[in-house]
C-alpha positions in Angstrom: 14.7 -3.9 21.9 15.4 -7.6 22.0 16.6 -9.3 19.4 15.1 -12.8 18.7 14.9 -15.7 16.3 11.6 -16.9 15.3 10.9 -19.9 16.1 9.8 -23.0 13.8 6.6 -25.2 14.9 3.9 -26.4 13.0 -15.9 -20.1 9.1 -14.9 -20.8 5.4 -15.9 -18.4 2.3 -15.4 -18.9 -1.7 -12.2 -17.6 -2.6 -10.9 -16.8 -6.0 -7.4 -18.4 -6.0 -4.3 -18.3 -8.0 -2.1 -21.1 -7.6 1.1 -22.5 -8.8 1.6 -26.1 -10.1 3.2 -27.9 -7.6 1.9 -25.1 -5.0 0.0 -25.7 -1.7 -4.0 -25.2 -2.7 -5.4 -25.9 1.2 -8.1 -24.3 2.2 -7.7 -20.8 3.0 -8.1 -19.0 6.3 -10.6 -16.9 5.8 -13.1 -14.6 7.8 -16.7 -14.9 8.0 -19.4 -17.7 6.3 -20.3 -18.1 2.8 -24.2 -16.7 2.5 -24.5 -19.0 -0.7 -23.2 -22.2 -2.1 -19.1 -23.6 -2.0 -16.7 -24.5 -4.9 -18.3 -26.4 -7.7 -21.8 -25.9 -6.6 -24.7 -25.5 -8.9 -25.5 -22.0 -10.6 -28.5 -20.2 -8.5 -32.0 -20.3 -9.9 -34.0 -18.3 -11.8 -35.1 -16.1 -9.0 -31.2 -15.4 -8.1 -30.3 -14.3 -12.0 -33.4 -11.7 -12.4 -32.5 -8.2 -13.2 -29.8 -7.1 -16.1 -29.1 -10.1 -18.3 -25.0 -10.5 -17.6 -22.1 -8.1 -19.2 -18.8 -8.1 -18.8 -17.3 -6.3 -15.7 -15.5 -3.0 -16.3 -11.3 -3.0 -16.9 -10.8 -0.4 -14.9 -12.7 1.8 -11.9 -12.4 5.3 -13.9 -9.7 6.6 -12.5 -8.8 9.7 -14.7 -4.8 9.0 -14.5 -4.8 5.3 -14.4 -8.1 4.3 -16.1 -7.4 0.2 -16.0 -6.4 0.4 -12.4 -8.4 -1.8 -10.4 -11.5 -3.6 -12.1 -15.5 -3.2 -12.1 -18.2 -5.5 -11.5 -16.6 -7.4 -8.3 -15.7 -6.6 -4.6 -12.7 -8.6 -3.7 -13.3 -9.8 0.4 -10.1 -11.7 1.0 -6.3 -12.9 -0.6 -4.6 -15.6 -0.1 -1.7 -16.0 -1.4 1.1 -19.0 -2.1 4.8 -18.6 -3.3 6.6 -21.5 -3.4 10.4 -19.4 -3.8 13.0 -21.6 -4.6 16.3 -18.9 -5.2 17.5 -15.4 -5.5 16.2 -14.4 -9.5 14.5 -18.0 -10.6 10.9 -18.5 -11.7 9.3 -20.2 -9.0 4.5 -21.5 -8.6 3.1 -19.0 -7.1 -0.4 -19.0 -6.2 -3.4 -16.2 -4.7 -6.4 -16.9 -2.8 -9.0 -14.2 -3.1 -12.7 -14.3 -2.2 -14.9 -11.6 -4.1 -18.7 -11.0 -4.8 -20.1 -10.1 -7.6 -21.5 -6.4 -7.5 -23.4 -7.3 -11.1 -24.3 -10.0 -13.3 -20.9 -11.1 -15.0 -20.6 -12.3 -18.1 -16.7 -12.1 -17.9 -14.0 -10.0 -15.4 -10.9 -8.3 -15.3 -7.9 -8.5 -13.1 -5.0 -6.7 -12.9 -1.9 -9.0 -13.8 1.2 -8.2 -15.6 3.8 -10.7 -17.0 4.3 -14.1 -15.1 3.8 -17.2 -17.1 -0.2 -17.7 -16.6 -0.9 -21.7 -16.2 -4.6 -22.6 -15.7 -7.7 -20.6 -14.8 -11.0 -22.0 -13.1 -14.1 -20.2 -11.6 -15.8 -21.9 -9.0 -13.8 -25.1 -10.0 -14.8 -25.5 -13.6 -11.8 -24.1 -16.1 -12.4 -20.5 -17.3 -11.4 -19.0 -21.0 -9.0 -16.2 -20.3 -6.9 -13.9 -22.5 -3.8 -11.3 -21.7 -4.3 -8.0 -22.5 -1.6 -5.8 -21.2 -1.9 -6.0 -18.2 -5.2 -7.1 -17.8 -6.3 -11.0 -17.1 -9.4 -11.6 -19.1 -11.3 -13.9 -17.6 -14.7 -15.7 -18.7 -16.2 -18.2 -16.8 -17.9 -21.5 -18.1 -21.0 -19.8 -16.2 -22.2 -16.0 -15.9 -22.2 -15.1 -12.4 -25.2 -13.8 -11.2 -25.1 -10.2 -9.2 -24.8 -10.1 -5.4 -23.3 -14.2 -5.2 -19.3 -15.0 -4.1 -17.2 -16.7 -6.0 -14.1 -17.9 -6.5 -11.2 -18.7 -9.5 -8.1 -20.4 -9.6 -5.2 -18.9 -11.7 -2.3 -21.2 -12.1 0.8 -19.5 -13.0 4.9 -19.2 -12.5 6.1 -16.0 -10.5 8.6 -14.5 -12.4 10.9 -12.3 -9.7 13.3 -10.5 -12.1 10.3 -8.6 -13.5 10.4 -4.6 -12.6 9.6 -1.5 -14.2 10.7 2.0 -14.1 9.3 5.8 -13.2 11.3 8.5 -13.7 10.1 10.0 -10.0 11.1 9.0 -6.9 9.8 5.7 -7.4 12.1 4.6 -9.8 12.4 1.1 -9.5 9.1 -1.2 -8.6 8.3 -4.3 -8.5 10.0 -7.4 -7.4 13.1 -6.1 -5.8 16.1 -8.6 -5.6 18.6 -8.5 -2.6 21.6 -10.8 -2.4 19.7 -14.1 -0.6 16.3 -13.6 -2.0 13.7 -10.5 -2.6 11.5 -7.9 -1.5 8.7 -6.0 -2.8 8.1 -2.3 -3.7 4.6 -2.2 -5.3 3.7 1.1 -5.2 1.8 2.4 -7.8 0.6 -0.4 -9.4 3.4 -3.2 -9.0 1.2 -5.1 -7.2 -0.2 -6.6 -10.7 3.6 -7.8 -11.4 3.4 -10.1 -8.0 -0.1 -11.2 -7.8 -3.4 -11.0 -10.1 -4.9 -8.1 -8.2 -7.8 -5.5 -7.7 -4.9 -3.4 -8.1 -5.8 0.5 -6.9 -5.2 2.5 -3.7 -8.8 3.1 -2.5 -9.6 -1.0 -3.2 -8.7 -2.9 0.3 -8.6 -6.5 1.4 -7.4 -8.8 3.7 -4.1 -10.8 2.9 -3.1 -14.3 4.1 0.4 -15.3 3.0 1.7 -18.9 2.6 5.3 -18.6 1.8 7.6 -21.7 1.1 11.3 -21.2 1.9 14.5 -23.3 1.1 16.5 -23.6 4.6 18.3 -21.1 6.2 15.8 -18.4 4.8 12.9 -16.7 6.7 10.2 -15.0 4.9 8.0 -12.4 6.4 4.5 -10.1 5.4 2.4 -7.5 6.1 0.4 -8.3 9.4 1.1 -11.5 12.0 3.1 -14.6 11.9 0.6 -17.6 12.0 2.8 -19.9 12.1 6.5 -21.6 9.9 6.2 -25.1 10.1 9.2 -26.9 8.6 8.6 -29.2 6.1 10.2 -33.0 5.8 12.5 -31.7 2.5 13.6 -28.8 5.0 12.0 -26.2 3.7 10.1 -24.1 5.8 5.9 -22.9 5.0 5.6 -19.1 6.7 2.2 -18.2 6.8 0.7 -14.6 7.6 -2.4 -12.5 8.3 -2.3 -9.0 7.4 -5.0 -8.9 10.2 -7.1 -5.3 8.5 -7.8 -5.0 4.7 -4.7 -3.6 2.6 -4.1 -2.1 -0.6 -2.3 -4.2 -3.7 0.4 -1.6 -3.5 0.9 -1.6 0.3 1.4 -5.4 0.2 4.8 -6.9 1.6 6.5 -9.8 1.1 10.4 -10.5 1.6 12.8 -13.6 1.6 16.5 -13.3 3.0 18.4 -14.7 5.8 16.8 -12.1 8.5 17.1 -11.8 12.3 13.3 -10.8 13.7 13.9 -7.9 16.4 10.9 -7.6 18.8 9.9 -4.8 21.0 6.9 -2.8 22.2 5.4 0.4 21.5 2.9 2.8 23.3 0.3 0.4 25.2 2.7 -2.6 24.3 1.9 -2.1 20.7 3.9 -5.0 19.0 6.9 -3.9 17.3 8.8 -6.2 14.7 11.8 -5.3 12.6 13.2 -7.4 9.9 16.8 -7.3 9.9 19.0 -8.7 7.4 21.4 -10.6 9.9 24.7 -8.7 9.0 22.6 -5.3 9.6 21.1 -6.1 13.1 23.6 -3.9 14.8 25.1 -1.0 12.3 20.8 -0.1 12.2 20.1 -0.5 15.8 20.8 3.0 16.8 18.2 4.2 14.3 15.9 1.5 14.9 15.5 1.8 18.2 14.1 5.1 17.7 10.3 3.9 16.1 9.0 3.6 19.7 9.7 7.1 20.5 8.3 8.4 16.9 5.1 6.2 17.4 4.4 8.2 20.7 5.4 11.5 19.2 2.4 10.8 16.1 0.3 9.8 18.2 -0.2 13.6 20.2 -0.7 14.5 17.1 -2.9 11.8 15.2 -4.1 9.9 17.8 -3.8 6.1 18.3 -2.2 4.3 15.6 -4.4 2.6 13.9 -2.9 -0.5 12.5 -2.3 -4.0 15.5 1.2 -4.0 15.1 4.3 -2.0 13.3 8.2 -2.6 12.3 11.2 -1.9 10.0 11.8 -4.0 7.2 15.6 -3.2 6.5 16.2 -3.4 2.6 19.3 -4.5 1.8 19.3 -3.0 -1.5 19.8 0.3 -3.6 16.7 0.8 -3.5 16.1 5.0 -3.8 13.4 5.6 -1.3 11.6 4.3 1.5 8.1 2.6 1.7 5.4 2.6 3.9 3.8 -1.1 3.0 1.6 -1.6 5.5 2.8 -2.7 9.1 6.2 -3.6 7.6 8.1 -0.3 6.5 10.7 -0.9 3.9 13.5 1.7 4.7 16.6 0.8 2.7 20.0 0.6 4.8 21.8 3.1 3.7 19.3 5.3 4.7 20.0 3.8 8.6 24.1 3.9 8.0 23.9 8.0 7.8 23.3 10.9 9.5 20.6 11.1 12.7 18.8 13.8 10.9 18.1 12.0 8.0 17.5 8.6 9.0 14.6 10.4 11.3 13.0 12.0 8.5 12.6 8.5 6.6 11.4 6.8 9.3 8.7 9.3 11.0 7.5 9.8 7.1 7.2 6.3 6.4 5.3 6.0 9.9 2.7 8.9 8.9 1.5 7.0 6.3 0.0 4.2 8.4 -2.2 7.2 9.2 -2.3 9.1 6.0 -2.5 6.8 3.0 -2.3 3.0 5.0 -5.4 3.6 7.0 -6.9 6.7 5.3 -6.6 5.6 1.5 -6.9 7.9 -1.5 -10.1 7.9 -3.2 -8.1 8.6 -6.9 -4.5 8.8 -7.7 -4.9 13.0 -7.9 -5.5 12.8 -3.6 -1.9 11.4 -3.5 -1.0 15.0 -2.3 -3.2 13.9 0.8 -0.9 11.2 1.4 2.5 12.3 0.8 2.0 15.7 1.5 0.7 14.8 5.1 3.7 12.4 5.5 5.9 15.1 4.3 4.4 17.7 6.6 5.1 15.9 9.9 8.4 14.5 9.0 9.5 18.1 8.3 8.0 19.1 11.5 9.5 16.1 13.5 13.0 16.9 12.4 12.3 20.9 13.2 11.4 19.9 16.7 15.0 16.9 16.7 17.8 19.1 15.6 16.6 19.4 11.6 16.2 23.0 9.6 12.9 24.3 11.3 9.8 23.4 9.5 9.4 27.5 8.3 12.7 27.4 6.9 11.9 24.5 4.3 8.0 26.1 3.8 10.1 28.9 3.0 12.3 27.5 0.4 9.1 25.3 -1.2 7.4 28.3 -1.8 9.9 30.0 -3.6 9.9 27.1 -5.7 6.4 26.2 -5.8 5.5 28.4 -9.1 8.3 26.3 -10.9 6.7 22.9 -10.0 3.0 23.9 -10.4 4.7 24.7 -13.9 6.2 21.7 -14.4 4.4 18.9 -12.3 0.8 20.5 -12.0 -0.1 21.6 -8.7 -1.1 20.0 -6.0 -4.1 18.4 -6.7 -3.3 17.9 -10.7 -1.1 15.6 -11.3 0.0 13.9 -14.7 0.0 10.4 -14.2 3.9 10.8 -15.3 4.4 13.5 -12.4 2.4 11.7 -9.5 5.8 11.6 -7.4 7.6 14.2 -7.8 8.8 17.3 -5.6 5.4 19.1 -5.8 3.5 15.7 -4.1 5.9 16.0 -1.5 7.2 19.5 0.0 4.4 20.9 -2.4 2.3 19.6 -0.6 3.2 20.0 3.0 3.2 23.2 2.2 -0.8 23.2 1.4 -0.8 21.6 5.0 1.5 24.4 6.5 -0.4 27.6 4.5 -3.5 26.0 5.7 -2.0 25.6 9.7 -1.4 29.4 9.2 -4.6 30.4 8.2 -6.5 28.8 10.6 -4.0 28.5 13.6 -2.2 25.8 15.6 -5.0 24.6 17.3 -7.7 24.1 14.7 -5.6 22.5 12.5 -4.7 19.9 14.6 -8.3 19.2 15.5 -8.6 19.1 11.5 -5.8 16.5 11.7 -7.3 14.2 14.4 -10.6 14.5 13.0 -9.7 13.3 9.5 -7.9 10.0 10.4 -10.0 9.6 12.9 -13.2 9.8 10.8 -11.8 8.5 7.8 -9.6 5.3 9.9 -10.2 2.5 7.5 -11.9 4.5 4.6 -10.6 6.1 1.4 -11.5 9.7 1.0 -10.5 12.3 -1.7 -9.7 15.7 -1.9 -13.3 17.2 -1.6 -13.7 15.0 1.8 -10.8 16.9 3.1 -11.9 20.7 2.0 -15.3 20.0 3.3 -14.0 18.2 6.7 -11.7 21.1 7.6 -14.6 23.8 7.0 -16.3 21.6 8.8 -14.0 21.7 12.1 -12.7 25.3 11.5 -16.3 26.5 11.5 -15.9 28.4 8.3 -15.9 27.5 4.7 -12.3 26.8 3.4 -13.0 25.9 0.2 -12.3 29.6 -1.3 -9.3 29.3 0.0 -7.8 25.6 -0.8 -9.1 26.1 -3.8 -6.1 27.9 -5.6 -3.7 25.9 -3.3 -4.8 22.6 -4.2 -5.5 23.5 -8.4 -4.6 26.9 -9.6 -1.7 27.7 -11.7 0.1 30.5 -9.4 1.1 30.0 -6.1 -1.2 32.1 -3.3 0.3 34.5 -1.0 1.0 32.8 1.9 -1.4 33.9 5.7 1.2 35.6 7.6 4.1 35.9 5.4 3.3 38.8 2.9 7.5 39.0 2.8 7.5 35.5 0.9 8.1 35.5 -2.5 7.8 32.4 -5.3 10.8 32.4 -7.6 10.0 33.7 -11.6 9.1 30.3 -13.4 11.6 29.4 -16.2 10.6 27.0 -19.3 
């Protein structure tokens, strides 16, 4: 890989916007032409408000463990967003572009939005009421919006980037992540509302354009493509992105430090870009180097990757665990300072997700298992097949173990919202992969594979769309037997290994 410095060099839709005082409000770059109207223009006619009189959109989409994530009455089409960072830990304007449509008659709307110091609101130019409650933005514009028409709304407001919170799983610590020069971001599960007002749940996808000020002598990088970093007369330097394909809140990316920019290629001259704090570019090279080789080895089994470009963001922080925000894995350093093995594991699992979880989103937070068991599952196998314990050793050891965390963190496909990542979300449920591999053989499950990211590439599907895809493929109705893997309270024998045994289960 070559290692290289980036350079510096300098159809319209309604947007709803959040930006900072003293932030840069141009006009966003958006996709696609506005069917109705632009800012500030007059409220439809009569024949566009028929139907329902207006009521307020919903808080939340239903989810059964995190009811208030994401909001109803809207679709959100595009964000943009503006941060204006000034130092490491200091409040700095912020702003966020998003274009949405209205999927009813509003009479008010949510969005998700925790903390920050909130400034000014406006809906299609003309100030809005709002209120704070938890974490939900209230807002009511001067107008009801009538069902089917975009709008957009402006939320001033200052960025607060000490503001975190805690999970005892292996999350742990979310939200803005401090590093020594500037920051990073971990928004995974529902951070996303700490950084940005947001439509902020895993099945709800957008497109992202970043605008990112920068004091000199710091970079700034985000999910997707560099558009541009134009340096400014003060000498600060405006990065702008395109996450390119729609992303979820919690898969967004954005990071400030003094970083080297690594390029390199892929299979079929995919772009690959790793962000590299610049005392790190050549302790995680070894490592690093690697992603080409793990993109090629997913792809035999996934098929083409489905995202336009891919790369390491190195984290130089404590963080606890890798993250696969989207095109940009964070993978802290330590994890690239240690053993082969184990710096392997993090990266082909982080990697997976692009196609399990990035690309193929969950429908509900109880389908994480789809996610991070699938990401589990082929890291395990990766490392089998590159000098790691062999992929039926660790089965082996989670399902002697798997009684104990169906017992203590549900199983599979029951999660607490408290136990969403722990173990059982993880080897738990690579194992549901591996029992399933074993009933139906080699071969049919990795046409199951293919054919679920393949069918569901850019989609979010649950649970149920996986049982009845892989009866589908298989030719035979799995159902009867996912069923106990996926919800019951004991573990099922597993095909082909009558000698295995689950552990007793202690209180």
């Amino acid at each position: 890989m070559e290692i290289a410095k980036v350079s510096l060099s300098g159809r319209t839709a309604l947007v709803l916007t959040v930006v900072g005082a003293g932030a840069v409000t141009g006009a966003a770059v958006l996709a696609g032409a506005l069917p109705h109207g632009t800012e500030g223009s007059p409220a439809p006619g009569p024949a566009a408000s028929s139907g329902p009189p207006p009521a307020p959109g919903a808080p939340g989409i239903g989810d059964p463990l995190m009811p208030l994530a994401g909001n109803g009455g809207y679709t959100v089409r595009r964000y943009t967003l503006d941060f204006d960072w000034r130092a490491p830990r200091t409040p700095f304007e912020a702003g966020a572009t998003i274009s949405a449509t209205a999927t009813q008659a509003l009479s008010r709307f949510d969005l998700d939005f925790a903390g920050n110091t909130l400034h000014r609101v406006t809906v299609d130019g003309t100030q809005a009421t709002t209120r704070r409650d938890g974490d939900e933005l209230v807002v009511t514009p001067a107008r009801p919006i009538p069902r089917g028409r975009p709008f957009t709304v402006r939320v001033a407001y200052t960025a607060d980037p000490t503001q975190g919170r805690h999970r005892d799983d292996a999350i742990q610590d979310y939200g803005w992540v401090p590093t020594p020069d500037g920051t990073l971001v971990c928004a995974q599960p529902d951070g996303a509302r700490m950084i940005f007002p947001a439509d902020d749940h895993p099945s709800l996808r957008a497109p992202v354009t970043f605008r990112i000020t920068t004091p000199a002598g710091l970079s700034a990088v985000a999910n997707g493509r560099l558009v541009g970093a134009v340096r400014r007369p003060d000498g600060r330097t405006r990065w702008t992105y395109d996450s390119e394909q729609p992303i979820a809140a919690q898969l967004v990316q954005l990071a400030i430090g003094r970083f080297t920019f690594v390029a390199g290629s892929g299979p079929r001259g995919l772009p690959v870009r790793d962000v590299v704090p610049d005392g790190l570019v050549t302790d995680t090279e070894a490592y690093r180097s690697l992603t080409p080789e793990h993109l090629a080895w997913l792809e035999r089994r996934l098929g083409p990757y489905p995202f336009r470009r891919y790369g390491v963001l190195v984290g130089d922080t404590e963080l606890p665990v890798a993250l696969e925000t989207q095109s940009l894995s964070v993978v802290p350093r330590d994890d690239l300072l240690g053993d082969r093995v184990d710096a392997e594991r993090n990266l082909v699992h982080e990697l997976t997700h692009h196609w399990t979880g990035d690309s193929v989103a969950i429908r509900r937070w109880s389908d994480l298992w789809l996610s991070e068991g699938h990401a589990r599952f082929y890291e395990r196998l990766y490392s089998d097949e590159h000098g790691g314990v062999s992929l039926e050793s660790a089965m082996r050891a989670a399902y002697e173990q798997h009684d104990q965390w169906r017992h203590d963190e549900g199983a599979p496909a029951e999660p607490t919202a408290d136990t969403l990542f722990k173990v059982m979300r993880y080897d738990g449920s690579a194992l549901v992969l591996f029992a399933l591999r074993e009933k139906v053989g080699e071969a049919t499950f990795d046409r199951i594979e293919r054919t679920w990211v393949s069918e569901y590439r850019g989609r979010a599907a649950g649970t149920r769309d996986f049982v009845a895809l892989a009866s589908r493929v298989a030719g035979e109705d799995l159902g009867p037997f996912l069923e106990p893997w996926l919800h019951g309270p004991r573990t099922p024998p597993m095909p082909g290994h009558p000698d295995w045994q689950a552990d007793p289960v202690e209180d």
